[in-house]
C-alpha positions in Angstrom: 8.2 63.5 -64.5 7.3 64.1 -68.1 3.7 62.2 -67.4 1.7 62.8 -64.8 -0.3 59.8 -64.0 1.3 57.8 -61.4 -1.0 56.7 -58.5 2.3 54.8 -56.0 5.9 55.2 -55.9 7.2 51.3 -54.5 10.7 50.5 -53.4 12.7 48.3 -50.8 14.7 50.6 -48.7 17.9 49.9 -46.5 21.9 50.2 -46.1 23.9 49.2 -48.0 26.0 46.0 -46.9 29.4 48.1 -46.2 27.8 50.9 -43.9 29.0 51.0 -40.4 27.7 48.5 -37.9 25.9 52.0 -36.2 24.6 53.6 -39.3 20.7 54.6 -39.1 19.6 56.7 -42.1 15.6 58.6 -42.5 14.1 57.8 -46.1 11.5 59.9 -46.4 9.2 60.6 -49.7 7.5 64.1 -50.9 5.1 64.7 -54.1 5.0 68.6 -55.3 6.9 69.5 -51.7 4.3 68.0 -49.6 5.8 64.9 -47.7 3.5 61.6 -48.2 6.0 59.1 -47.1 8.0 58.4 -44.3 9.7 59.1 -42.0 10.8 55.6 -42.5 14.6 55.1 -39.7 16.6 51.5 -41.1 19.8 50.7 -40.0 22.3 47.7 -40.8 20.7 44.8 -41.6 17.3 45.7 -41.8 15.2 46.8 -44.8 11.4 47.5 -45.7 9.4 47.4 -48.6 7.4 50.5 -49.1 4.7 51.5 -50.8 3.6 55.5 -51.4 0.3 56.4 -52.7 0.5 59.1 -55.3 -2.1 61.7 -56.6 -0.3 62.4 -60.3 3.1 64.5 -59.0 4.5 66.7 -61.2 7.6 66.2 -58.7 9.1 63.4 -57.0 11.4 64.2 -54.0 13.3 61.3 -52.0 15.0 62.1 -48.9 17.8 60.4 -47.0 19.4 61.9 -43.8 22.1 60.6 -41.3 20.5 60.3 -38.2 22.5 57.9 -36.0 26.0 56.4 -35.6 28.2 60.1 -34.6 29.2 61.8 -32.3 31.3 65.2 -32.0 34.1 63.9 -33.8 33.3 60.9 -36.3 30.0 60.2 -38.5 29.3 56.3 -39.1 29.5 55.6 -43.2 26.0 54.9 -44.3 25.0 54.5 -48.0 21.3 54.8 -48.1 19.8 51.8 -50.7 16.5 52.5 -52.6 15.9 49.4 -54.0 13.9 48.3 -57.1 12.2 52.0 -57.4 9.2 51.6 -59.3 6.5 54.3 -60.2 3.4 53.1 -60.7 0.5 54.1 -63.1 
């Protein structure tokens, strides 16, 4: 981030419409390497609107993990949705 005066980071986070009915992905948020937010677990269906408070990050990292829907042998398709991503001044 070429400027560094953004006070929140806003989005609506979720999956995707075709993920797997057992899909559950971890958005999570961290400014400079220090995580400020999150963990934040949606699966199918769901979605949240978030909003981050920022202290002028020179780096913004966003996170998503597959947390749910495997086993040994097969891993539920999840696409992770960050939503109308806004940085805020």
């Amino acid at each position: 981030m070429s400027s560094r005066r953004f006070s929140k980071f806003t989005a609506v986070i979720g999956l995707a419409d075709d993920s797997g009915s057992a899909a559950k992905v971890q958005f999570e948020v961290a400014a400079d390497g220090v995580p400020v937010g999150g963990p934040y677990v949606m699966t199918l269906g769901k979605h949240e609107a978030i909003s981050v408070s920022l202290s002028n990050p020179v780096k913004l990292k966003l996170t998503t993990t597959n947390v749910g829907g495997c086993n040994d042998y097969y891993v539920e398709n999840a696409t992770a949705v960050w939503g109308d991503a806004k940085l805020v001044r």
